[in-house]
N, C-alpha and C positions, 0 to 999 in steps of 0.2 A: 859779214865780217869785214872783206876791202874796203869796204861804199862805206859803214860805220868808222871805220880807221879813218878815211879822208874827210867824212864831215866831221870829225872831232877837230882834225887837224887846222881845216878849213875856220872853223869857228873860229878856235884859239887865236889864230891869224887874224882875225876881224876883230877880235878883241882887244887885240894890241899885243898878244902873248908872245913869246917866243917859241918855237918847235923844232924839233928835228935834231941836226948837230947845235945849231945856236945854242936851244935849252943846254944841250948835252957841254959844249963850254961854258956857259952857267955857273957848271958847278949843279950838287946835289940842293945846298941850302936855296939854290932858287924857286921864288913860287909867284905865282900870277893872278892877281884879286880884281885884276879887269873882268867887269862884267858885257854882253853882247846881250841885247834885248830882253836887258833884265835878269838876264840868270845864268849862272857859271858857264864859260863855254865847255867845262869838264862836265857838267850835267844835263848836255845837250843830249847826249845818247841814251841816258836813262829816262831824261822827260819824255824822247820818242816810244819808247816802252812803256810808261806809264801813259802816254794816250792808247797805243796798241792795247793794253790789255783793258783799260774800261772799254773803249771801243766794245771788246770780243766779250767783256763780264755782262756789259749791257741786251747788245744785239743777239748774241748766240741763242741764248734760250727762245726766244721767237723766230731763229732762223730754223732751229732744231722743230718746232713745233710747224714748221711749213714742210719742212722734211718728209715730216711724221704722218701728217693728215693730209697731204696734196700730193699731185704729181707733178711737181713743178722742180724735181729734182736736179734733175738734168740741167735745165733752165739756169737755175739757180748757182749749176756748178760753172756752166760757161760765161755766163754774166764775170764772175771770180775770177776767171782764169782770164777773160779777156780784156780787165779793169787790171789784174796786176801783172798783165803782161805789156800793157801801153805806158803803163807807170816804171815800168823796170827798162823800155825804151827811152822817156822823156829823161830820166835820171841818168842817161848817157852825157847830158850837156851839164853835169854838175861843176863846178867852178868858183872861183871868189865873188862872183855877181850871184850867182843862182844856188847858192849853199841852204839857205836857210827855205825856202819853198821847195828844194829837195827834201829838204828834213820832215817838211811837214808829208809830202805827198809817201815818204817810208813810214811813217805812222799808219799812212790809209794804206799802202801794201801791206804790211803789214796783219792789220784787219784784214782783208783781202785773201790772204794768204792761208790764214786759219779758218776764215769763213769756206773757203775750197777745198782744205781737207777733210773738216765736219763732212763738207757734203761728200765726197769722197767715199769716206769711211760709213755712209750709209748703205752702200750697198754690198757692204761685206756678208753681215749675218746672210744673207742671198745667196751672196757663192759660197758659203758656206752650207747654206742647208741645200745647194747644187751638187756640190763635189763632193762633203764629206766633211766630216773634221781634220782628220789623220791627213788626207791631202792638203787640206787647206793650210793645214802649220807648214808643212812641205812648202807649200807654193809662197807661203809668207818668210819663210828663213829665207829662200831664194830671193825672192824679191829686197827684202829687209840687207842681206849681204850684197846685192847687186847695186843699191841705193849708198850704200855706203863707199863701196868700192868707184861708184863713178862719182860724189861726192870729194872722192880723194883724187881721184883723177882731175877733175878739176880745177881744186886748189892747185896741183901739181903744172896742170897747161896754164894759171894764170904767174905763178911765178917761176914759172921758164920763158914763158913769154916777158915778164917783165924783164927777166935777165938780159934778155935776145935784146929788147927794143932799148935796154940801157936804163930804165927810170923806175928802178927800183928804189932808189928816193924822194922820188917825185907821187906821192899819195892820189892826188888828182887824174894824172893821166893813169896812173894803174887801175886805180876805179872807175876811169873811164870805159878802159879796155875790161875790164871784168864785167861790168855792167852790157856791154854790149856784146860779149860771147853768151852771157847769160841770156841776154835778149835775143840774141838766135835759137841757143835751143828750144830755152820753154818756149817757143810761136812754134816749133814744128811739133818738139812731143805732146805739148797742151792741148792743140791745135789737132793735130791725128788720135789722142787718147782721149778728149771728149769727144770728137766727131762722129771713131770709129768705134771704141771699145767702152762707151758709158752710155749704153741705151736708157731711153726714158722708160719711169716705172711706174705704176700707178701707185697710190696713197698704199701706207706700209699697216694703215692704222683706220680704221674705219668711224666719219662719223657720222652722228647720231641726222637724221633727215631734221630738215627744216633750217639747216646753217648751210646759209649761200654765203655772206658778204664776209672777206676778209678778217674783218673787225674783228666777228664771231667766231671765228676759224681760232684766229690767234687768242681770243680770249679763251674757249673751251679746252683748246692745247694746253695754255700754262693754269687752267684748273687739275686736267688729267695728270699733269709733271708735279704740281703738289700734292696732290693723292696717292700720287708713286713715292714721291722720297716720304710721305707719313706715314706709307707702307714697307718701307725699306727700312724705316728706324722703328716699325713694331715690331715684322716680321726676321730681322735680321740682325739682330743686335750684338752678333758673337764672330761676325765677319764684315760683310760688306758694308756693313753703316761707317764701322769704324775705318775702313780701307779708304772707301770714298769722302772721310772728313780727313785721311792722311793725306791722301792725296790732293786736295785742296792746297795743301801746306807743303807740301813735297816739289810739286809740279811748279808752283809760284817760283822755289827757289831756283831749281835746277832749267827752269824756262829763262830765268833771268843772268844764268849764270856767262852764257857766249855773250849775251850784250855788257856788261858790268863790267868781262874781261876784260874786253876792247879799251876800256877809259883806263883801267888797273895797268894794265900791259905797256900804253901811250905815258899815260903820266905818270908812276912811277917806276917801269922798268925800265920805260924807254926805247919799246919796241917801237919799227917803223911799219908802216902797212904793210910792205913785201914779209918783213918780221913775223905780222899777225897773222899772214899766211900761211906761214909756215909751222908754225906754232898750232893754228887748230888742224893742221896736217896731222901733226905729232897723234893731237887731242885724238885723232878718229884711229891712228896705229894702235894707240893703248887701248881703245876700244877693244881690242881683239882678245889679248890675254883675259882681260875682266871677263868677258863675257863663258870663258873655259872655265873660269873660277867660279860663275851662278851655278852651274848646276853642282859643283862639287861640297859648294857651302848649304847647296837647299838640299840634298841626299842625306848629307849627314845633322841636321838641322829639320825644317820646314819652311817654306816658301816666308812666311810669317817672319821668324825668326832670321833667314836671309837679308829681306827685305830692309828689317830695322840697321841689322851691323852696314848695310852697305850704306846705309846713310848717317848713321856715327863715321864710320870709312872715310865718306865725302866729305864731310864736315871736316874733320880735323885734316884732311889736307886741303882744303880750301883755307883753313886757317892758318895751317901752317905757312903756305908759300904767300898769302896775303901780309905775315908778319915778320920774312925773313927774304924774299925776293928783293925787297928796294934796297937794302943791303950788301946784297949778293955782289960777287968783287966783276962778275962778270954777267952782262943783259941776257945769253943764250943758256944760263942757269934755268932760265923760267920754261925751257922748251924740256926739263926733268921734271917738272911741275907738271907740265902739259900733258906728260906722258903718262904720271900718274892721277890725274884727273878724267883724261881719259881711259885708263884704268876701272878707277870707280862708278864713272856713268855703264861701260859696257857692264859691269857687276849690277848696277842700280838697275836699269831699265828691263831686262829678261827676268831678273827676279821678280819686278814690281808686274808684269804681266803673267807671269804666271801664279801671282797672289790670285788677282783678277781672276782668272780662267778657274781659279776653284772654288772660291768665294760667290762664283755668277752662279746664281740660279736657273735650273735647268725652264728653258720655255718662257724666260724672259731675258734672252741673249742680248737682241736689237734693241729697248727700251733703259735698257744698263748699260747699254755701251755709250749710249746719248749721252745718258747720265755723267759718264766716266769723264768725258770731253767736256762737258762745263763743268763739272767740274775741277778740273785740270784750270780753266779758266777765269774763272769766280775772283782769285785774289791775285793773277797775274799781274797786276800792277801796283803791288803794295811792297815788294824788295824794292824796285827799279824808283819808289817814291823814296821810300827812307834814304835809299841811297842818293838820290839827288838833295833831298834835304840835310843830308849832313856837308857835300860837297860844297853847297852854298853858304853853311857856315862853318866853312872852313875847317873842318872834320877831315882826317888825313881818310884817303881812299881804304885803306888797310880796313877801318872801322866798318865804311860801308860794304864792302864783299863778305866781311866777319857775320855782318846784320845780316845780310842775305843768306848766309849758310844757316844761321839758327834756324831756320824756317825746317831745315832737315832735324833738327833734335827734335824740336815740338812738333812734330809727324812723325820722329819712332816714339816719344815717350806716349802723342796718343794709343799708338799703338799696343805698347807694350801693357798699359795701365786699361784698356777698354776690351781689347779682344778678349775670346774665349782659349781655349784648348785647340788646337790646328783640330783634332778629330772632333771637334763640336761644332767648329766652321764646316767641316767639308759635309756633316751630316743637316747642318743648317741649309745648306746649299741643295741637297740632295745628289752631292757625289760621294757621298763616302764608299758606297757599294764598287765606283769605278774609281778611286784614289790610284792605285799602282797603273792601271794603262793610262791615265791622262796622265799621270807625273811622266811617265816612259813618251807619251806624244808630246810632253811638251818641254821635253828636252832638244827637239828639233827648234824650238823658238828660243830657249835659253841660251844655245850653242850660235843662233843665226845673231846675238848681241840686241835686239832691240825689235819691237812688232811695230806695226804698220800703224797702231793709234800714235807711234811717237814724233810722228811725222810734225805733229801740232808744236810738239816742242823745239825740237829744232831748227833754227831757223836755214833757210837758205841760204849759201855759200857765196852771195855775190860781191 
């Protein structure tokens, strides 16, 4: 969020643009049609995303598929953590010389980033069929509120610190200094939590004798992974086919929405980076209430039925403050936005994981979870395009956050128009017999705001 504030800023400034107080004496009627190596410096931050997500639409599925069939897990996850952890170093020197090869190398963290959660998040189904279930949601609200909570602390020591060192207008040096607190931590906890606590595991998935060479590995993977999803849209057609083609559409938008901010907030609220700090500050407060509201909306409802309203919810406030913030008589107006947006993500995410958990079929936990993760990833880069193609031509920002929310209607209306009956999902899945104690365990996950697959989508706070 800081490091994206200052390479907007950064750009703009090599574009010839105005920024900061300058824009802000301007006047509202001012606008900036200087372009920087071809293309709006407003759509600098969404063409980084639109590389990130092909990047992860293309790779993942073969990363998923080395996961699956090898033991090369481990491997695979320190490689990740110690390519974006050198990366999130070198982008300590970002500046008016070196703006734009940062931009490109936050693309490849980026990648990087979600490549290392996937891997991650394979060794769950594990501690889970270790510990339990009922523990496992335990140990994940925990974790899940622990991640959140030091996420706001952080935001918190970088603009106090900004305050302390004075250059809470100066974007550069604040993302300098963020950038480099962040590069302290993640080298010790990345550093101690694959070393110590992410033991290597053998292949999760057994294959067939006679496939040594890589090639074959990866080719037999991505036959078994289209066998499965041909199986998932024969055998499941009344839940999970249609969850996992929402969430395709879902994920896209609500993955896009922190980076899109960032451009919405600079250029027509006129927040400054210390601003945008504080603002997804707000964004993770309002998490909290949302998330007391999932399980009261899925009790009286079902997960299903939760699921859709909280993204009609998100939409028309993503609409609303996109068509009435540039207006607004005052720029700290949008930190009431903030609040309710994070509002509706803490409502969105705990509902949308406990569709998941009743919709997964019993004894194919680890192979749908894969699943879940690309596809969360599949059209990650299809807001963050539209949005930058309108930006270029000269399309007020309003429109493109508008385009990005739709992605949440056409993911409840699949929903609403494809699924069955909630009790011919949970009987499709084979929990119906257990519907009351997994809704009762997994109100520990609804209540903790957000599970450990959402890791994917949120991006880091640096």
């Amino acid at each position: 969020v800081v490091f994206n504030a200052a390479l907007l800023e950064l750009a703009q400034t090599a574009a010839g643009c105005l920024t900061g107080e300058e824009k802000e004496a301007a006047g509202e009627d001012y606008e900036c049609t200087n372009k920087i190596y071809g293309q709006n410096p407003l759509a600098l931050i969404s063409n980084i995303a639109v590389v990130t997500g092909l990047l992860s639409a293309f790779f993942m599925p073969f990363i998923g598929v080395i996961l699956d069939f090898t033991s090369y897990r481990r491997f695979i996850g320190m490689v990740f953590a110690l390519v974006f952890t050198l990366i999130q170093i070198i982008q300590i020197s970002i500046g008016p010389k070196t703006w734009f090869p940062m931009a490109i190398l936050q693309s490849i963290g980026g990648f990087c980033f979600a490549g290392m959660i996937m891997t991650s998040l394979a060794y769950l189904p594990e501690i889970c069929e270790l510990v339990g279930q009922e523990k496992h949601s335990k140990y994940t609200a925990r974790f899940t509120a622990k991640q959140f909570s030091i996420q706001a602390l952080f935001l918190m020591l970088v603009g106090g610190l900004s305050f302390a060192f004075r250059i809470t207008k100066n974007s550069t040096y604040t993302a300098r200094m963020a950038m480099g607190l962040n590069s302290f931590f993640i080298a010790i906890l990345f550093g101690v939590g694959w070393h110590k606590y992410m033991p290597s595991r053998p292949a999760s998935r057994p294959l067939p004798e006679g496939l040594r060479s890589c090639t074959s590995v990866v080719v037999y993977g991505l036959k078994q992974n289209i066998a499965t999803t041909k199986s998932i849209y024969h055998q499941y057609k009344k839940g999970l086919f249609w969850f996992l083609l929402a969430e395709v559409f879902a994920q896209s938008s609500v993955g896009a929405l922190t980076t899109l901010a960032v451009v919405y907030l600079n250029d027509v609220v006129g927040l400054n980076t210390t601003d945008v700090n504080f603002f997804f500050l707000v964004v993770l407060i309002g998490t909290i209430p949302g998330a007391r509201l999932a399980p009261i909306v899925t009790k009286r409802s079902n997960p299903n039925v939760a699921w859709q309203i909280s993204m009609v919810s998100l939409f028309i406030t993503i609409a609303v403050g996109a068509f009435t913030l540039g207006n607004a008589p005052n720029k700290y107006f949008s930190f009431v936005w903030g609040f309710f947006v994070g509002f509706n993500l803490g409502w969105f995410y705990p509902t949308e994981n406990l569709f998941f958990s009743c919709a997964l079929p019993k004894g194919s936990e680890a192979e749908i979870a894969g699943f879940r993760v690309i596809s969360s990833m599949i059209l990650s880069w299809l807001p963050p395009l539209l949005f930058s193609l309108m930006i270029s031509n000269g399309i007020d920002p309003k429109w493109g956050m508008t385009a990005m929310a739709v992605f949440l209607i056409f993911a409840a209306f699949l929903l609403a128009v494809g699924t069955g009956k909630w009790e011919d999902i949970l009987l499709e899945s084979g929990r119906s017999e257990a519907q009351d104690v997994e809704i009762d365990d997994a109100e520990v996950l609804l209540e903790s705001g957000m599970s450990e697959t959402q890791a994917v989508e949120i991006p880091n706070v640096q």
